[in-house]
C-alpha positions in Angstrom: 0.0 0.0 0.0 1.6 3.0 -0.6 -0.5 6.4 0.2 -0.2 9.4 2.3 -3.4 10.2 3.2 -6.0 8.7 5.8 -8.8 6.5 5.4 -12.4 8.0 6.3 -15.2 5.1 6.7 -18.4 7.0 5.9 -20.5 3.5 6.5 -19.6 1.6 9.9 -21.7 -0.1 12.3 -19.8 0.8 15.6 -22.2 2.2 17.7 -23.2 -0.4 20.6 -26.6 -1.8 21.4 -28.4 0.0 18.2 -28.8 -2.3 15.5 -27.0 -5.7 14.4 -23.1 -4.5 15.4 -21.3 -4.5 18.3 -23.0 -5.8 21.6 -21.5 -3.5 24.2 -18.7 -0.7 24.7 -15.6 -3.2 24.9 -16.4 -4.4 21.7 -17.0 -1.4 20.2 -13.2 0.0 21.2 -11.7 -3.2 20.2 -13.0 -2.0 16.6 -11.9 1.2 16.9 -8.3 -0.1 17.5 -8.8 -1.9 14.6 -9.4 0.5 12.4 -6.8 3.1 14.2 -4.4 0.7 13.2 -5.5 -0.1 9.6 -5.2 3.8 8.8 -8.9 4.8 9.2 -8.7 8.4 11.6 -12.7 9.3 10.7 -15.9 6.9 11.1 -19.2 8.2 10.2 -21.3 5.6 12.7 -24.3 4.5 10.7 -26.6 2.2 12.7 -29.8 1.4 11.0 -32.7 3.8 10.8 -36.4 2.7 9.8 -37.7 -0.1 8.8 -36.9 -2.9 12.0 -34.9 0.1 13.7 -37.5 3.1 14.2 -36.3 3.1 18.0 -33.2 4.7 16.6 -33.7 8.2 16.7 -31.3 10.9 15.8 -31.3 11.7 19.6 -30.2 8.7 20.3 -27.3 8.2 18.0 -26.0 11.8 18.7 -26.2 11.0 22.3 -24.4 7.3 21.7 -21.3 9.2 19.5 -21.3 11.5 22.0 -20.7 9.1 24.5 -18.4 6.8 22.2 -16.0 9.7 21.4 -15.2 10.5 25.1 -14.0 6.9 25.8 -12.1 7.0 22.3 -10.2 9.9 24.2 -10.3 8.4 27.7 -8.3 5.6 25.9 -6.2 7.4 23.8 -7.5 5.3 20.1 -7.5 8.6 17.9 -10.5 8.4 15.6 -13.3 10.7 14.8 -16.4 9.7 14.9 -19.5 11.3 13.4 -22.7 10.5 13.3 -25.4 9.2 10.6 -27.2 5.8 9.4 -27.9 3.6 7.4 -31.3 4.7 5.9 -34.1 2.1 4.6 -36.0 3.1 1.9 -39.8 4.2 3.5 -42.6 6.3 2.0 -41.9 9.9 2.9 -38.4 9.2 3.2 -37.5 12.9 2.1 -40.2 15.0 4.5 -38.8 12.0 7.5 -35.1 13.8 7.2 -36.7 17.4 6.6 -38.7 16.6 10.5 -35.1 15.7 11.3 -36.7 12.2 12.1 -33.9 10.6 10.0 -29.5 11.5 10.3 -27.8 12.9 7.3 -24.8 11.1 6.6 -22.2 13.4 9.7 -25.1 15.2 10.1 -24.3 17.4 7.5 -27.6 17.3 5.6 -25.8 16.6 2.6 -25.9 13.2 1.5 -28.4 10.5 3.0 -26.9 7.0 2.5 -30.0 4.4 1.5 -30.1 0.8 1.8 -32.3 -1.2 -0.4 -33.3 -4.8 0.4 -31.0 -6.9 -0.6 -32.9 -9.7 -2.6 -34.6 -7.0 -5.0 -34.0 -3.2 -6.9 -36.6 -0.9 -5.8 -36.8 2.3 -7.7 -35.0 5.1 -6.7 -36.5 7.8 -9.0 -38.8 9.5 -7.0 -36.6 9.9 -4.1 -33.8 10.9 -6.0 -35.7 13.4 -7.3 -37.2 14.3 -4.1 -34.0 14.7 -2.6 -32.3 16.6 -5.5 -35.3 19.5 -4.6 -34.1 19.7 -1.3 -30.3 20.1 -1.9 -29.4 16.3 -0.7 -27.8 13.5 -2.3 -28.3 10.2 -2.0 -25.6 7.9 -1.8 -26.5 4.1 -2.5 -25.3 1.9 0.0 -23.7 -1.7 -1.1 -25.8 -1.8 -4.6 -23.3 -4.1 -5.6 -24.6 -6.9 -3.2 -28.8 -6.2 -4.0 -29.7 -9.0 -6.4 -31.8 -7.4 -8.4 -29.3 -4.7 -9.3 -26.9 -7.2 -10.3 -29.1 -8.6 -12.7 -29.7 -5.8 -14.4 -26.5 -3.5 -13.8 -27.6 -1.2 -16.5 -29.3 0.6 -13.6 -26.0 2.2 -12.2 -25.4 4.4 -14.8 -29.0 5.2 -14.6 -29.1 6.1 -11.3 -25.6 7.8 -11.4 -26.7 10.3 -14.4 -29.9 10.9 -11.4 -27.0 12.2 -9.8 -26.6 8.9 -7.0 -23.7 8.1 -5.9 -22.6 4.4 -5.6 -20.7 3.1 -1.9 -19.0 0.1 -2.4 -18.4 -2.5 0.4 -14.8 -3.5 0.9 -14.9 -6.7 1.8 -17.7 -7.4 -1.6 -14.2 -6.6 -3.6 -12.2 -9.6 -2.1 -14.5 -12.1 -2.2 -16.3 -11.7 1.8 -19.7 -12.2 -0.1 -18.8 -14.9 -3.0 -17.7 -15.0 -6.3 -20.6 -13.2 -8.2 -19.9 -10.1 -5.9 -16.9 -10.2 -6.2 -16.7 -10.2 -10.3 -19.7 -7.8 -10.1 -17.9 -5.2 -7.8 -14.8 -5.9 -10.1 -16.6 -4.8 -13.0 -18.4 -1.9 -10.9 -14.6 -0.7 -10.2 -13.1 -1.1 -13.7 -15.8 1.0 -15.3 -15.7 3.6 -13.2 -18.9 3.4 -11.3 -17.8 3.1 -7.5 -17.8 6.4 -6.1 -17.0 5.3 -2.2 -15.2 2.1 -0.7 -16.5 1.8 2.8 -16.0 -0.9 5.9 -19.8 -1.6 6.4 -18.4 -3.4 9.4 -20.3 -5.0 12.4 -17.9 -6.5 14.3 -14.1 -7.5 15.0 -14.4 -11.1 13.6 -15.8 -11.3 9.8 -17.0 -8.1 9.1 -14.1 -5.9 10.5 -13.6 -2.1 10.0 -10.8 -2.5 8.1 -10.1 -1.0 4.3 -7.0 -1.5 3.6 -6.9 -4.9 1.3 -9.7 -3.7 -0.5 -7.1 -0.2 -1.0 -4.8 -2.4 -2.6 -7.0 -4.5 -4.9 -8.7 -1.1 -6.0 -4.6 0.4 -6.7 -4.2 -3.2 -8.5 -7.4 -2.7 -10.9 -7.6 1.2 -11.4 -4.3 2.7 -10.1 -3.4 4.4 -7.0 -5.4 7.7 -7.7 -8.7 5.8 -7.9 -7.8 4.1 -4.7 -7.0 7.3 -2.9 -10.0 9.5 -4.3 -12.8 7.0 -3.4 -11.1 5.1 -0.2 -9.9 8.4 1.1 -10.7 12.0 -0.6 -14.0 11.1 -1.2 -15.1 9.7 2.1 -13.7 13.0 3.5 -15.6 15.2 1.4 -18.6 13.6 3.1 -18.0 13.4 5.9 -17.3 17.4 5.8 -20.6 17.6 4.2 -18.7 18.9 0.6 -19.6 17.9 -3.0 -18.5 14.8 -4.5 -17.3 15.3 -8.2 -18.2 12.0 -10.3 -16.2 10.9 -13.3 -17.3 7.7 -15.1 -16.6 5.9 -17.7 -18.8 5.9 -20.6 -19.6 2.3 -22.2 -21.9 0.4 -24.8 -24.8 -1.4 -23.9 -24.0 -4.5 -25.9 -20.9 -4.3 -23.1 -23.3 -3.9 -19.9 -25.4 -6.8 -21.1 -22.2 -9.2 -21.4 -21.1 -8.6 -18.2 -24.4 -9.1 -16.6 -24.5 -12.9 -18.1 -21.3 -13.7 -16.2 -22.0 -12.5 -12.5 -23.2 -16.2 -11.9 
């Protein structure tokens, strides 16, 4: 790995007792150390919002980085951490955030990072456009592991020109979630389509906040300033609430239906 600038995670489940990551407080250090160590200095903690989680107000996840940042200090594990979520996809989505019911990714009320199920696409239009009307922008989180996506990948440069961005998993790029990810996420990166590489971890066993492998595979498959605008610049820019400038590549159709036949 060779860089010289840190790692910001804008998609982490380190908050304790919220959703499906860590259990409790000691847990929740131990992943801090292990990002500290792998080179990530900024978290954006993204528990889950709606859908199962509606007891996870924005009160509550202020209060619980609040709280997390003063025994990051007490420790002495230097990392930043901000706070947001991991936003499912409900009716009303956009007026939900406007009632500050739902958390901007940093609280920035810039971009609002959306999860869709992962067995099928849901469209995106109408909150896209709802958001766009507002001044926010959504980021996609993980497209590259939702089924129906993958089966139709033409979507992502549809939903890209809707001005979408797209955050990638790390661990989707080396394999963590099979094969067909893996090729798909592959062929996400080599076209220019992955605007964001985040952790999306839960834990410190399989699903660790870690982003440096996936770093190196990105350098390996699009060079070194891919790896460091959408691992490290980008993130940043998010997390500070700033723009995100997207350059893709352009490509045929014929091409997008090709690779679509050989996720499998």
């Amino acid at each position: 790995m060779n860089r010289l600038e840190p790692f910001v995670d804008i998609h982490c489940h380190i908050l304790p007792a919220l959703d499906d990551g860590p259990a409790g407080w000691d847990e929740a250090l131990a992943m801090a150390e292990i990002a500290v160590t792998d080179g990530i200095t900024a978290i954006v903690a993204t528990p889950h919002q709606l859908g199962n989680y509606l007891q996870n107000t924005p009160e509550i996840i202020r209060e619980r980085v609040i709280q997390f940042q003063q025994r990051l200090d007490r420790h002495g594990i230097c990392l930043q951490v901000f706070p947001g979520a991991d936003v499912r996809l409900e009716p009303d989505l956009v007026g939900k955030i406007q009632k500050g019911e739902v958390l901007t990714l940093a609280d920035r009320r810039r971009h609002v990072l959306l999860e869709l199920p992962h067995e099928v696409y849901i469209s995106l239009d109408r909150v896209l456009e709802e958001l766009h009307s507002v001044g926010l922008i959504g980021i996609l989180s993980h497209p590259e592991r939702n089924r129906g996506i993958i089966n139709q990948p033409d979507v992502i440069r549809k939903l890209i020109k809707q001005g979408c961005l797209m955050q990638v998993t790390a661990g989707s790029l080396l394999g963590m979630f099979g094969t067909r990810i893996k090729k798909f996420t592959g062929w996400m990166v080599e076209q220019g389509l992955v605007h964001l590489i985040a952790t999306d971890a839960h834990g410190i066993k399989s699903r660790r906040p870690v982003l440096s492998h996936a770093f190196d595979r990105l350098t390996e498959l699009s060079g070194l300033d891919v790896a460091i605008e959408v691992c490290c610049r980008n993130p940043a820019r998010v997390a500070a609430g700033m723009p995100i400038y997207q350059h893709h590549k352009s490509n045929e159709k014929n091409h997008i239906s090709f690779v679509s036949s050989h996720f499998y």
